[in-house]
DRENNUDREN-341301 format. One record per atom (N, C-alpha, C): z, x, y; residue in three letters. Coordinates in pm, whole numbers, padded with zeros to 5 digits, always signed. Example, Ala and Ser with C-alpha at 12.3 -4.5 7.8 and 13.67 -1.06 7.14 Angstrom:
+00780+01319-00569Ala
+00780+01230-00450Ala
+00780+01320-00330Ala
+00708+01285-00225Ser
+00714+01367-00106Ser
+00787+01290+00003Ser
This chain:
+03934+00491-03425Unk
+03887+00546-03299Unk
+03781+00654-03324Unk
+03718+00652-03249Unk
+03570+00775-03234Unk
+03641+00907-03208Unk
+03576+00982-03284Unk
+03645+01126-03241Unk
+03477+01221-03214Unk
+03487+01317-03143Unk
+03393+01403-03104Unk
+03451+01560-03070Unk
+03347+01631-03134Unk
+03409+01749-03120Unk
+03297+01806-03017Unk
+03407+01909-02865Unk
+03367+01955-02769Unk
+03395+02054-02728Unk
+03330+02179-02737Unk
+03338+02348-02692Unk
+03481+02395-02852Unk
+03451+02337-02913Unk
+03561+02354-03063Unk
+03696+02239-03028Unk
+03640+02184-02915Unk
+03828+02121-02925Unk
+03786+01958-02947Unk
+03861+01921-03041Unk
+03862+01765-03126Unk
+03893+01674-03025Unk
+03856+01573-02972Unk
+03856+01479-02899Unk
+03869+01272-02934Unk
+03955+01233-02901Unk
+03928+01077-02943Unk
+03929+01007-02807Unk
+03843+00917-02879Unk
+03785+00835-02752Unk
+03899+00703-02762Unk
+04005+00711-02668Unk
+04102+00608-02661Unk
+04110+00486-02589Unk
+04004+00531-02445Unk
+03952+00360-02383Unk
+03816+00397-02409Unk
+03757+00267-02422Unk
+03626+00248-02359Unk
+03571+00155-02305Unk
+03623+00138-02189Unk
+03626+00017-02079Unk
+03432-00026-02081Unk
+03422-00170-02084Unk
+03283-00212-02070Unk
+03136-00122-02184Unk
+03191-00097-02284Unk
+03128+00025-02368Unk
+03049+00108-02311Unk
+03113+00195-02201Unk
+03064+00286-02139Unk
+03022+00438-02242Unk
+03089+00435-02343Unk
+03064+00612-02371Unk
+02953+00594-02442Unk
+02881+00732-02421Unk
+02768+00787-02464Unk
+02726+00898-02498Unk
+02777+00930-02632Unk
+02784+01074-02625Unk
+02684+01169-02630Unk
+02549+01157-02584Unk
+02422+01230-02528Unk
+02440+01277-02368Unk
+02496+01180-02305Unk
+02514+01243-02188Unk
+02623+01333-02174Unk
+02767+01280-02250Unk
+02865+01364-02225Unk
+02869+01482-02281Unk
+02777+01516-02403Unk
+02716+01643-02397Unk
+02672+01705-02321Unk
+02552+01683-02193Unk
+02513+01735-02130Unk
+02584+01777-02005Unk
+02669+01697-01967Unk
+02756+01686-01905Unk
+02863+01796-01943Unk
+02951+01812-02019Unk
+03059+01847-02048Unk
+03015+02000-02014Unk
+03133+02101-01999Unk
+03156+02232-01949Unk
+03267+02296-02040Unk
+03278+02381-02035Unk
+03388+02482-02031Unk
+03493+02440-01965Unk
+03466+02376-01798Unk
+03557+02376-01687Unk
+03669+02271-01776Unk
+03578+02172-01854Unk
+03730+02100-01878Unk
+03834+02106-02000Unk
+03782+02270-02070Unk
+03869+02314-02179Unk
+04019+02280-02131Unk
+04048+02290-02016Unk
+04241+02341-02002Unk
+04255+02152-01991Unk
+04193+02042-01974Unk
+04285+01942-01960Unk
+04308+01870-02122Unk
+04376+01793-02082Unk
+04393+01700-02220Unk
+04362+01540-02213Unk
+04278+01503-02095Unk
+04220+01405-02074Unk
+04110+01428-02008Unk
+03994+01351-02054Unk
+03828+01369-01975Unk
+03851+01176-01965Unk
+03803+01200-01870Unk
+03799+01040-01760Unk
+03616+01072-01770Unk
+03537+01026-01842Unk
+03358+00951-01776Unk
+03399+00817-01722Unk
+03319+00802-01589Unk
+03319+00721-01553Unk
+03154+00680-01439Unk
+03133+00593-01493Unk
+02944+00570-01441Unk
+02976+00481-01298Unk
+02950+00566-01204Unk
+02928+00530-01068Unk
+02861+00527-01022Unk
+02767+00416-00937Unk
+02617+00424-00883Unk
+02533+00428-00986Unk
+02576+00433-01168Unk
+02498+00419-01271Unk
+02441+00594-01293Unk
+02570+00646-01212Unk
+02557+00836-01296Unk
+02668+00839-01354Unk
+02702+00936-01495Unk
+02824+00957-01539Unk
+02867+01074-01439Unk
+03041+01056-01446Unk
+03067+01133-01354Unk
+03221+01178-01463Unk
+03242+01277-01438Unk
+03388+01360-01537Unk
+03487+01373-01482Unk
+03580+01360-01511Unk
+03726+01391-01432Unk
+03822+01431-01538Unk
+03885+01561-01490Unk
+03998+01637-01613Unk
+04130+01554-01582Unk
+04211+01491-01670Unk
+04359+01498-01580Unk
+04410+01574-01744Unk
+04606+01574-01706Unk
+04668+01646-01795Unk
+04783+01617-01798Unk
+04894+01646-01935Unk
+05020+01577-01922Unk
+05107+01667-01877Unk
+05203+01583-01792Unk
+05297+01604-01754Unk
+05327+01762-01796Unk
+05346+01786-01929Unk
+05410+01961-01991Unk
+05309+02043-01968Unk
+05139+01966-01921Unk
+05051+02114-01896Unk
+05099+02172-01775Unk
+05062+02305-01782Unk
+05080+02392-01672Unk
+05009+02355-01561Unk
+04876+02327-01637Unk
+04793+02273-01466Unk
+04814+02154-01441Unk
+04901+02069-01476Unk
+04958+01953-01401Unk
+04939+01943-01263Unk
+04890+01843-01164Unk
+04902+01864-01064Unk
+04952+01731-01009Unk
+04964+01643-00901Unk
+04995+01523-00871Unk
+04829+01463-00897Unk
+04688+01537-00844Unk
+04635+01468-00847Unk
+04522+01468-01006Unk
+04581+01529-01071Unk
+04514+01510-01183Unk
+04609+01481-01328Unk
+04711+01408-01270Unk
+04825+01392-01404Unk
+04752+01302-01440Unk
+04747+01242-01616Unk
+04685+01155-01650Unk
+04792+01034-01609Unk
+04867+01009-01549Unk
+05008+00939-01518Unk
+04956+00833-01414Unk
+04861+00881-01321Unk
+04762+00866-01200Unk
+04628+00808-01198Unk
+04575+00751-01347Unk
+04443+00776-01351Unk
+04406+00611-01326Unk
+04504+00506-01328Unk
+04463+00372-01272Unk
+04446+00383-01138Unk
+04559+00482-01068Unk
+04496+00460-00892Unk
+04372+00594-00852Unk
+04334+00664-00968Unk
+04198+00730-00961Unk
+04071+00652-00967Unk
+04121+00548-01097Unk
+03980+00472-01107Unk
+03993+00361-00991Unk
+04059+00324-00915Unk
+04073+00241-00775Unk
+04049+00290-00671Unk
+04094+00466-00641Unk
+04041+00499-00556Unk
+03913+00600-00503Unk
+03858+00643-00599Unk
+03734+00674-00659Unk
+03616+00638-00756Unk
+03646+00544-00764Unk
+03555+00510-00885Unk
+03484+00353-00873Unk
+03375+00279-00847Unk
+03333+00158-00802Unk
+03368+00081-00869Unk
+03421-00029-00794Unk
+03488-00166-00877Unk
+03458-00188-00993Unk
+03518-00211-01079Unk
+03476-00240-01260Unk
+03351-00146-01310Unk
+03368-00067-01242Unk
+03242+00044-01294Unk
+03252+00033-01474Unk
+03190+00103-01539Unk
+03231+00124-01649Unk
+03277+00215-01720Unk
+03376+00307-01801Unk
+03473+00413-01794Unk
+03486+00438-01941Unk
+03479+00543-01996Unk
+03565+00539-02084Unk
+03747+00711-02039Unk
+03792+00706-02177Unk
+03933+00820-02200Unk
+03918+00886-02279Unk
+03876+01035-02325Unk
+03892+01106-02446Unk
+04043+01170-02427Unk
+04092+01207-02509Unk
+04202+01240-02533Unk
+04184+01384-02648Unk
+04223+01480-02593Unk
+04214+01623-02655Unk
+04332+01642-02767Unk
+04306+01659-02887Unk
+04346+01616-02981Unk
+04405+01756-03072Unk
+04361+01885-03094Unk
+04374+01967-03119Unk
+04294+02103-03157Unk
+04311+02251-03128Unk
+04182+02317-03132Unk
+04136+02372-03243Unk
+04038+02320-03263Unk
+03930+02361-03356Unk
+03973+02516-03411Unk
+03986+02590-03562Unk
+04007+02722-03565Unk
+03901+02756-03642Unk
């Protein structure tokens, strides 16, 4: 699996539905904002990448709508039919 390192924290790329990832954009893309999750959802809608944090179950910021538990009826109910997607998965922090 592809791994990428983002704001110091190690990342693997676990789907990559339709070989969506690209990691030039998700550089440009990526923030700070999504240090606290443990899943980054890209997903190219209308042919823009678009980011989504979710998180497991034991994070604190767990919420209903961003558990990664949720993220098949995210990509159904946000995201355009068979768009193309990939999953990084936050892996551990960089010291």
């Amino acid at each position: 699996m592809k791994k990428i390192v983002l704001n110091e924290s190690e990342y693997e790329l676990i789907k990559n539905y339709k070989n969506a990832f690209e990691t030039n954009e998700l550089i440009e893309k990526f923030t700070d904002y999504f240090d606290d999750y443990d899943y980054i959802l890209g997903d190219y809608s209308y042919d823009k990448l678009r980011l989504k944090g979710f998180c497991k179950k034991k994070n604190k910021n767990c919420r209903e709508y961003n558990d990664y538990e949720r993220i098949e009826d995210y990509l159904k109910e946000f995201c355009s039919y068979e768009c193309r997607y990939y999953i990084l998965e936050k892996k551990e922090k960089k010291s």
